[in-house]
C-alpha positions as CSV (number, residue, x, y, z in Angstrom):
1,X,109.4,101.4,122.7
2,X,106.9,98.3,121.8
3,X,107.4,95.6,119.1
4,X,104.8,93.5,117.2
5,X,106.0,89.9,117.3
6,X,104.4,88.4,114.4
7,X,104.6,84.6,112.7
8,X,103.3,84.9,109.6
9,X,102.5,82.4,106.9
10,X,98.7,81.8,108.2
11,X,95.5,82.9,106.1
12,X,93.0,85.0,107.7
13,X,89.5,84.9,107.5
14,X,86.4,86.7,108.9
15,X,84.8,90.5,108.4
16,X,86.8,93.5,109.4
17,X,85.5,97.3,109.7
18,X,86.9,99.9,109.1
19,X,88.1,102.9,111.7
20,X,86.9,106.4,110.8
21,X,89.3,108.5,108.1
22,X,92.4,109.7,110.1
23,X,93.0,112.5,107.5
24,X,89.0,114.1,107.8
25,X,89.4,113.6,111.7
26,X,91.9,116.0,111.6
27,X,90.1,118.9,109.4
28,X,87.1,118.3,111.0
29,X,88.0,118.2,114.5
30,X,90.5,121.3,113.9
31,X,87.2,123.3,112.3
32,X,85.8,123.1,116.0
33,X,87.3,126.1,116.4
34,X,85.4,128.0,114.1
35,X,82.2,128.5,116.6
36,X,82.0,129.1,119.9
37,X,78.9,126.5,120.1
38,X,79.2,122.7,120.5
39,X,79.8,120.4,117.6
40,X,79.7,116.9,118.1
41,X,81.5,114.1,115.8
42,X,81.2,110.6,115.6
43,X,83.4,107.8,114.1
44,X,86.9,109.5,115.4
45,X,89.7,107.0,115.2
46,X,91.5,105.9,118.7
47,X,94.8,106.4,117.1
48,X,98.0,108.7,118.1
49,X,97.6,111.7,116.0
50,X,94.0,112.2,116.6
51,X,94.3,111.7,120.0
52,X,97.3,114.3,120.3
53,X,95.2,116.7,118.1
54,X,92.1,116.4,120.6
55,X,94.9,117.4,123.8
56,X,96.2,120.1,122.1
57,X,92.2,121.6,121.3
58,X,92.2,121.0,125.3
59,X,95.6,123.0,125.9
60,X,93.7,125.7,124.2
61,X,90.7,125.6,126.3
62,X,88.2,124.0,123.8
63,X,85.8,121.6,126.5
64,X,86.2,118.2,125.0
65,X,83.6,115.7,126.2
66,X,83.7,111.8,125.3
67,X,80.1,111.1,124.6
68,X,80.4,107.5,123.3
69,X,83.0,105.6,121.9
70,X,84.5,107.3,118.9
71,X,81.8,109.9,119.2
72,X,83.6,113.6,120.9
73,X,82.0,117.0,121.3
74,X,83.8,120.2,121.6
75,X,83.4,123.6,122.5
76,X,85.3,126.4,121.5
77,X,83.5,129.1,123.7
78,X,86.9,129.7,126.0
79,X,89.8,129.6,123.8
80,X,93.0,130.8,125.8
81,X,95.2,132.5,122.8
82,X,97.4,132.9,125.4
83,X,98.1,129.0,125.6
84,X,100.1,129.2,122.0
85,X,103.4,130.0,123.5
86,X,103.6,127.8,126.1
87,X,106.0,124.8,125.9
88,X,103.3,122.3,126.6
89,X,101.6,123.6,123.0
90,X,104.6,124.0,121.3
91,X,106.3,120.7,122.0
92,X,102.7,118.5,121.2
93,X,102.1,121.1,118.2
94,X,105.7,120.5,116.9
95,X,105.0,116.0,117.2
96,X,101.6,116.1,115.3
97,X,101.5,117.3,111.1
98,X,97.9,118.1,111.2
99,X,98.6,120.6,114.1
100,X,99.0,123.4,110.9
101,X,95.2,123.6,110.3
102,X,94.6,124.8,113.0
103,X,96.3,128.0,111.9
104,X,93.0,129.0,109.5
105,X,90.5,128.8,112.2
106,X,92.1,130.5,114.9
107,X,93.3,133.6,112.3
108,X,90.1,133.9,111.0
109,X,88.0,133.9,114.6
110,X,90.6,135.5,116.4
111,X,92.8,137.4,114.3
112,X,95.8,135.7,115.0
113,X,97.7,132.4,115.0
114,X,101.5,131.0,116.0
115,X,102.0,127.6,115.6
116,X,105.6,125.8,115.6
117,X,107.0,123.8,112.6
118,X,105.0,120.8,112.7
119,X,106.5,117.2,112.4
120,X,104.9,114.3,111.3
121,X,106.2,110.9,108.9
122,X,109.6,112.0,107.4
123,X,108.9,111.3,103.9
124,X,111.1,114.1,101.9
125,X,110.8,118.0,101.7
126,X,106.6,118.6,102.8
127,X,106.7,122.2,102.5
128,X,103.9,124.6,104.1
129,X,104.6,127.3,101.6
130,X,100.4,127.1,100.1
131,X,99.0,127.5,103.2
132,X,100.9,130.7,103.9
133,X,100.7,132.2,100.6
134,X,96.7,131.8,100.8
135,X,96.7,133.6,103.5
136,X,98.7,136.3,102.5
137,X,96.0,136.8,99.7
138,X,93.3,136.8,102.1
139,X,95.5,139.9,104.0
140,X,97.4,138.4,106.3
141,X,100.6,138.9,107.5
142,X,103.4,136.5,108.2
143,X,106.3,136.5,110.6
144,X,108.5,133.4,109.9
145,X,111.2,132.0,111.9
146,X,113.0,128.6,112.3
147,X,111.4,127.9,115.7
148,X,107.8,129.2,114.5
149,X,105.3,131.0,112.6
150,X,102.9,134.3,113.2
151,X,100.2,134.8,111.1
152,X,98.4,137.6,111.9
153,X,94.9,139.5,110.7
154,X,94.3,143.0,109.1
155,X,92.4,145.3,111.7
156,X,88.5,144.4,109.6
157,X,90.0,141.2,109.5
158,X,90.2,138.6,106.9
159,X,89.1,139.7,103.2
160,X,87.5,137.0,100.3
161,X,90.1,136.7,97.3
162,X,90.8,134.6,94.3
163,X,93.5,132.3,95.1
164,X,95.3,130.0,92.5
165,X,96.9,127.6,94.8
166,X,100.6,126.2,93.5
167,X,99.5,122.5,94.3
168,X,96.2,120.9,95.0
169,X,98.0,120.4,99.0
170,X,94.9,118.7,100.9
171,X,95.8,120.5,104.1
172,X,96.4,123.6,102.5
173,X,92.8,123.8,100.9
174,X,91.3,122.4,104.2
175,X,93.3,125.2,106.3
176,X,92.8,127.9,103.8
177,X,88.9,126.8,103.4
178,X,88.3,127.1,107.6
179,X,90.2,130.7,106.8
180,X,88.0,131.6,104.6
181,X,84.2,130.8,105.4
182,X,84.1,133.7,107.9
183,X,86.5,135.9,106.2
184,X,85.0,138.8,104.4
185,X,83.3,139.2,101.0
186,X,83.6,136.1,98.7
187,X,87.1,133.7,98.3
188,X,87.2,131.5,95.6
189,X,90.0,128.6,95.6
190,X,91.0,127.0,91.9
191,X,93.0,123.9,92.0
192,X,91.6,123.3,95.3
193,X,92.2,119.6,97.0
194,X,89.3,117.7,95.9
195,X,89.4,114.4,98.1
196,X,86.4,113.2,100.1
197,X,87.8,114.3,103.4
198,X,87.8,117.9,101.9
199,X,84.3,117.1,100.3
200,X,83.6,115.9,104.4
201,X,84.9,119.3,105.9
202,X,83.0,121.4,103.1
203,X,79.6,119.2,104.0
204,X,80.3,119.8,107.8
205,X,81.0,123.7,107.4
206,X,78.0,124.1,105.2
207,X,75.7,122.0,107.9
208,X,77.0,124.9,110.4
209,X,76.1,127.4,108.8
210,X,79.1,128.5,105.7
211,X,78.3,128.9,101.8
212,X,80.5,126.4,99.9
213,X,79.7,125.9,96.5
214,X,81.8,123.8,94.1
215,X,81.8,121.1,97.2
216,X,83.6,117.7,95.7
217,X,85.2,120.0,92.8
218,X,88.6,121.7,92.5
219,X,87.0,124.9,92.2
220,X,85.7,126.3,95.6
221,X,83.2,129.4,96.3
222,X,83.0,130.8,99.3
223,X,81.2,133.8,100.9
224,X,82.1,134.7,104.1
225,X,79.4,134.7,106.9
226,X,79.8,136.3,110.1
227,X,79.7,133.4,112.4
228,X,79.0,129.6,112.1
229,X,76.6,127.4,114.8
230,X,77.0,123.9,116.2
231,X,76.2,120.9,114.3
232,X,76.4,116.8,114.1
233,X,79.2,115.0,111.6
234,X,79.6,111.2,111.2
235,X,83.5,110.8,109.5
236,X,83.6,108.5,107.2
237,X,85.9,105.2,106.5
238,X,89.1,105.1,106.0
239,X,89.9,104.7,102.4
240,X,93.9,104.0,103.5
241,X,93.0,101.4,106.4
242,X,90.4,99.6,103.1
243,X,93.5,99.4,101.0
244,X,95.6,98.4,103.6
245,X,93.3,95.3,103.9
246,X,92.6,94.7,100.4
247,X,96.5,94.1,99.7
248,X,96.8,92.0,103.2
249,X,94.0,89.4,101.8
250,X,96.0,89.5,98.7
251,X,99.4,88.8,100.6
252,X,98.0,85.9,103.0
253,X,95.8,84.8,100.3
254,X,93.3,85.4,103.0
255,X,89.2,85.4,102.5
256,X,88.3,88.7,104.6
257,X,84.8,90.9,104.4
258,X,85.9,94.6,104.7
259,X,82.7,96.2,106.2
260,X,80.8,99.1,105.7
261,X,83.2,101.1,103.6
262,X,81.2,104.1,101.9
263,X,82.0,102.8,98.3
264,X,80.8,105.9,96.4
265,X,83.9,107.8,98.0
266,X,86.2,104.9,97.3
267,X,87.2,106.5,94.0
268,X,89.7,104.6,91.7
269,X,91.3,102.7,94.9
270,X,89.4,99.5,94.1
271,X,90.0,99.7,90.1
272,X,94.0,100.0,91.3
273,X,94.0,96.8,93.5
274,X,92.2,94.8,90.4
275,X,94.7,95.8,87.8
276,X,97.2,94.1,90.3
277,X,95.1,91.0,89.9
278,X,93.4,91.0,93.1
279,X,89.2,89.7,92.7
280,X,86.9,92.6,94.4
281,X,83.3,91.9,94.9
282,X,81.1,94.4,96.3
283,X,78.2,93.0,98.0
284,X,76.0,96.1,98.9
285,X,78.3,98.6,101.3
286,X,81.1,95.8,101.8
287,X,84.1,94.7,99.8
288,X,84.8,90.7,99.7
289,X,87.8,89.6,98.3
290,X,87.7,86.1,98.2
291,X,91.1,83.2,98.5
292,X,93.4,84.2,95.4
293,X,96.6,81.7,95.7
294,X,98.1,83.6,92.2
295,X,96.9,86.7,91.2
296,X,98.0,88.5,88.0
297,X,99.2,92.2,87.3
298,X,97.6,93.6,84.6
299,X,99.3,95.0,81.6
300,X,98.4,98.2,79.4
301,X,96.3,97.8,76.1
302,X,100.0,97.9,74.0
303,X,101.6,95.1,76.2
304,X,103.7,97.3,78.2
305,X,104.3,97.4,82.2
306,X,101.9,98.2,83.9
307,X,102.1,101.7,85.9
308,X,100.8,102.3,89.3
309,X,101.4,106.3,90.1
310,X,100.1,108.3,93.1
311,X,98.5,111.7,92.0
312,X,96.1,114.1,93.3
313,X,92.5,113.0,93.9
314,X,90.6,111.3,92.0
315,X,93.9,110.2,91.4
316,X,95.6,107.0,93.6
317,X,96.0,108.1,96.9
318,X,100.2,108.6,97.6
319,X,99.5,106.9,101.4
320,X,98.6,103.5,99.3
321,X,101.7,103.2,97.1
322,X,103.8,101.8,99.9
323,X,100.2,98.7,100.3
324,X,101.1,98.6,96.1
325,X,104.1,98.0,96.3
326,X,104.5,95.4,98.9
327,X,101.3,93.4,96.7
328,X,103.3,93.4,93.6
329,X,106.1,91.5,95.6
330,X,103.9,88.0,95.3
331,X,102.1,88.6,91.9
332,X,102.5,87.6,88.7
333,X,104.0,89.5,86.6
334,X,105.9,92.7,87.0
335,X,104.5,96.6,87.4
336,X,106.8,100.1,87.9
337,X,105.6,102.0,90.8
338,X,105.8,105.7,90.9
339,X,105.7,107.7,93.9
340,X,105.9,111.6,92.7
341,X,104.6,113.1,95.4
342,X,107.1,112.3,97.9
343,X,110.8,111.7,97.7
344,X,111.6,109.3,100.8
345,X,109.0,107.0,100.8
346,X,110.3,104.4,99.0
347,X,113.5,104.0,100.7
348,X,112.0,101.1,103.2
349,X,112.3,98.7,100.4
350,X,115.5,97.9,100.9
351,X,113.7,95.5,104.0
352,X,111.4,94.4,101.3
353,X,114.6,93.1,99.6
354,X,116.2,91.6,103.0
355,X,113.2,89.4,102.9
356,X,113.7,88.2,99.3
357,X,111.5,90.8,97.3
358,X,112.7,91.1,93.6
359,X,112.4,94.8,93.5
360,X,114.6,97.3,91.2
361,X,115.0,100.8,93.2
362,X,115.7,103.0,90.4
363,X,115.5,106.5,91.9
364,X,114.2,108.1,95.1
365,X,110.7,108.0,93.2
366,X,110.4,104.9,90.7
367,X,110.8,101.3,92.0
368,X,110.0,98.1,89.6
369,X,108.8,95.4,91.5
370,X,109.1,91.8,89.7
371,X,106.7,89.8,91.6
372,X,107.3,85.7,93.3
373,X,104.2,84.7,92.3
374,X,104.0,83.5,95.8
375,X,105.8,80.6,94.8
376,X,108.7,82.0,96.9
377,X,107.6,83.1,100.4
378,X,109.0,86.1,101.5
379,X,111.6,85.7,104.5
380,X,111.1,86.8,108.5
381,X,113.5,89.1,109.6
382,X,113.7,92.2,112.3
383,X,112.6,95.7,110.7
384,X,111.8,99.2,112.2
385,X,108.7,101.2,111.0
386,X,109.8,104.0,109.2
387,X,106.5,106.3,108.8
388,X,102.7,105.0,109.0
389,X,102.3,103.5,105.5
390,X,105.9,102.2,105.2
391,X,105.1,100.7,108.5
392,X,101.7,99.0,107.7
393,X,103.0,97.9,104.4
394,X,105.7,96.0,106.5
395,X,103.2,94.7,108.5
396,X,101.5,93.0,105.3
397,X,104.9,91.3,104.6
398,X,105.4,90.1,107.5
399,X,102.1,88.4,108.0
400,X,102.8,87.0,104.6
401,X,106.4,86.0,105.3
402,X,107.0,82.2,107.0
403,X,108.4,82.1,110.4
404,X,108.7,85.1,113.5
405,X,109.6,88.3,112.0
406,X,109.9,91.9,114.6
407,X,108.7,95.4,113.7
408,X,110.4,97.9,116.2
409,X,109.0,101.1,116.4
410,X,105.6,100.6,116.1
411,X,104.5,104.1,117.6
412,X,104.3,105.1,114.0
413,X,101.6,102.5,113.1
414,X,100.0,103.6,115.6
415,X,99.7,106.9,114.8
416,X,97.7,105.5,111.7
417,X,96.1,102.4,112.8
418,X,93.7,101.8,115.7
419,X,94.5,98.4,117.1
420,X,95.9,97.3,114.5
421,X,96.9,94.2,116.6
422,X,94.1,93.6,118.2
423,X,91.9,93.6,115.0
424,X,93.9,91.5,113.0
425,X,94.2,89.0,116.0
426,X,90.4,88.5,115.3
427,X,90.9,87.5,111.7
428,X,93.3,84.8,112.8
429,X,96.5,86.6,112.9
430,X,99.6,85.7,115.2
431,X,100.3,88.9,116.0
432,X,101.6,90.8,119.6
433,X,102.4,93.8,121.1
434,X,105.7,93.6,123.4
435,X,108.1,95.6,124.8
């Protein structure tokens, strides 16, 4: 198990880019599947969950060549079906979340698909229940017991249907999408996940051949074709890794150039971070947020605390309310954050509090934050990285914090985060890796 050592206190400086968006990688690299001809994708992240995605395509048969650096091609032209019941699959399909898309391709190419419960952060109940009811309504069948799931195909195979889904579930649209484009006949999907990673897989099926209309809407139309071709896909920024470094400028009071970050899919993200206080200036494709020593939470038109609340896109992204909420703890001013989407990811505040954070924890979902102002530092201590975005969030603190703090179990930033170190060590952070 590895450590980052950090001493914080220190402002940063310099330009920082980007990794490509860990959420498209995994759409995108489990829609592969869908052809037996060779699709090629640059900008793939280096981080944990990717990575264990791309072994598991490889456990299946899919050839997987490293063409440059972040740039992969695969071909699915000798996919072993066979390889789903082995324990090598099941206990690398069981580690990774994103392992359930690839349930739609493989139903839809090859009639059937078994996958184990996947894991992932641990974060509250993250229920699977969309994905399976969509394909139910495309004619499905499923078999469902605690180790695993079987999905399995009609005889004519997959048929078009209108599906309502229950919640606008970003993997269950992506999954039930890749099910769809070579079902039969026409599928449309209302309340569909509308995010740009969902607007990148649409884009990327469409390029190889699908009809998806409706793309960057929550109302999808699909017609089934009978087979998709190779093509080229460039994934684009990380809107969570551009968040995470807009709040550690913020917290270090740092002057740092986030590079090339595809504004136009940026959303409300920025408008979020400037309600907090913190000064944004895009110059062209990059964000510059200069030195703030005091910024100041907004408040709503009435005079009352100000709100910040996850919701479905073009809603704030929930994987930022953890970057939010570790902000608010040097503002000025106070602000209620609201985290409805989950019901655990709040509960690593209490290590926000250990290091002198004035927050209020009022229920598994609701947290008021009453911010220093940074005229009180926050404290070093020794924490453990709960799940990705709890775990970068501590990060943040403790680079802001005065003195050596520890974050143990940093496999989980990892999984999120390529480098993290390493990249942060360039803008002048004393940060390192040890065992």
């Amino acid at each position: 198990m590895a450590s980052f050592e950090i001493y914080g206190g220190n402002r940063l400086s310099g330009e920082i880019i980007p990794q490509g968006a860990k959420n498209e990688a995994l759409q995108v690299i489990c829609a592969t599947i869908l052809t037996s001809e060779k699709v090629t994708i640059s900008n793939i992240p280096d981080i944990r969950d990717v990575n264990k995605l791309i072994e598991l395509l490889q456990l299946l048969g899919v050839i997987v060549t490293r063409e440059t650096a972040g740039s992969y091609s695969f071909q699915a032209n000798q996919v072993d079906m066979s390889k789903l019941n082995t324990p090598e699959f099941v206990q690398q399909a069981t580690s990774l979340r994103g392992s359930i898309m690839l349930v739609g391709p493989l139903l839809t190419r090859f009639g059937i698909a078994t996958i184990p419960h996947p894991g992932g952060d641990k974060i509250g109940r993250r229920r699977t229940d969309t994905h399976y009811i969509g394909f139910q309504k495309l004619g499905a069948e499923i078999s469902y017991d605690p180790e695993k799931t079987e999905v399995t195909a009609p005889s004519g195979g997959l048929q078009g249907a209108y599906i309502l889904l229950d919640e606008a579930s970003v993997t269950g649209t992506a999954n039930l999408v890749m099910a769809a484009v070579l079902a039969k006949g026409k599928t449309t999907l209302f309340n569909a996940a509308c995010e740009p990673y969902l607007f990148q897989l649409c884009t990327m099926l469409n390029n190889m051949g699908a009809h998806i209309s409706g793309v960057g809407s929550n109302l999808l139309t699909i017609e089934g074709v009978a087979h998709l071709s190779g093509c080229e896909h460039r994934i684009l920024p990380d809107i969570i890794e551009i968040g995470s470094f807009i709040g550690l400028a913020a917290m270090t009071r740092s002057d740092i150039t986030i590079k090339n970050v595809a504004k136009e899919h940026l959303g409300i993200t920025p408008d979020i971070f400037e309600r907090m206080g913190i000064s944004l200036v895009f110059q062209d494709d990059d964000i510059y947020i200069p030195t703030q020593d005091h910024y100041r939470i907004q408040r709503f038109m009435d005079g009352s605390i100000m709100t910040v609340a996850d919701a479905p896109w073009p809603g704030f992204t929930p994987d930022l309310i953890s970057v939010a909420l570790v902000v608010a703890t040097q503002a000025k001013g106070s602000v209620l954050i609201h985290q409805k989407m989950f019901e655990s990811r709040l509960f690593f505040v209490d290590k926000l509090i250990d290091m002198g954070a004035q927050i209020i924890l009022c229920d598994p979902h609701r947290a008021v934050v009453i911010g220093l102002n940074h005229e009180q530092p926050l404290r070093a201590t020794r924490m453990t990285s709960p799940d990705i975005r709890a775990g970068v969030a501590l990060l943040i603190a403790a680079l802001s914090a005065e003195g050596k703090s520890i974050i143990d179990n940093i496999e989980q930033i990892d999984r999120g985060y390529q480098s993290i170190d390493k990249r942060l060590q360039q803008l002048g952070a004393d940060i390192r890796r040890i065992d």
